[in-house]
N, C-alpha and C positions, 0 to 999 in steps of 0.2 A: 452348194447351197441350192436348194429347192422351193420353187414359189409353191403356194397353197394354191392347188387347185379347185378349192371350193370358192375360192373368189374366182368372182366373172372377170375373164379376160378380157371385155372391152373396159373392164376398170381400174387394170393395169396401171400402175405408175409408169415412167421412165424406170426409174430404178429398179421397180418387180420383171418390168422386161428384159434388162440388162440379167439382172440375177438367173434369171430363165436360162440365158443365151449362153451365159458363163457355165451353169448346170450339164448344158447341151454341147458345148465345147466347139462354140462361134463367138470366140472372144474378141476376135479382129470386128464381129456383126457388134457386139454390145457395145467395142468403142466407139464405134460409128452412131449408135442409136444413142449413145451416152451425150455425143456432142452433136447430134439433133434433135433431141429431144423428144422421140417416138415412143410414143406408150404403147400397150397393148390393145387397144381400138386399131391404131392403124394396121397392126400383125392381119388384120382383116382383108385390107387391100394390098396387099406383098405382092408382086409378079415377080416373075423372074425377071424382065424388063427391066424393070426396078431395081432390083439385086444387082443386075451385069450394069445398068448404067448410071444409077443412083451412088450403088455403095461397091461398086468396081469388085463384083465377083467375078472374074474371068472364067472362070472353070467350072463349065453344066455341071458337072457332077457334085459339087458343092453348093451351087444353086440351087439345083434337084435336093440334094440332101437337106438343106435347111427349109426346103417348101414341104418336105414330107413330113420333118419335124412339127413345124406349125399346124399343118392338115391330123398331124395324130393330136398332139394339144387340144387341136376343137375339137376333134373327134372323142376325146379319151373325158372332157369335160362334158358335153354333151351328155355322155354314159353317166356320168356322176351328175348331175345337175338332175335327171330324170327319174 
């Protein structure tokens, strides 16, 4: 399942971001954002900080990967919005 990119990601539901995360195959992320209730405004302030102490990512490399993800999203939206 794939969110529409032509909607602004600070407009995100819960749910659109979950659906995102599931697309992206960070399904352990979207349970976690499922049962905190993060939309896609917060994906703005994501650290890795955050990831490793928030939502218990232990592995940079998985942290790294889902911050790249998010960075291409804005990025890939930005191109489409313009």
């Amino acid at each position: 399942m794939s969110t529409n990119i032509s909607k602004e990601i600070s407009e995100w539901s819960n749910s659109d971001l979950c659906s995102w995360l599931i697309s992206r195959n960070f399904r352990g992320m979207a349970e976690s954002c499922k049962s905190t209730g993060l939309n896609g405004y917060d994906l703005f302030f994501i650290t890795e900080q955050i990831l490793k102490e928030e939502f218990q990512i232990k592995k940079f490399h998985e942290r790294q990967s889902f911050l790249r993800c998010v960075n291409q999203l804005i990025s890939e939206q930005c191109n489409y919005l313009q």
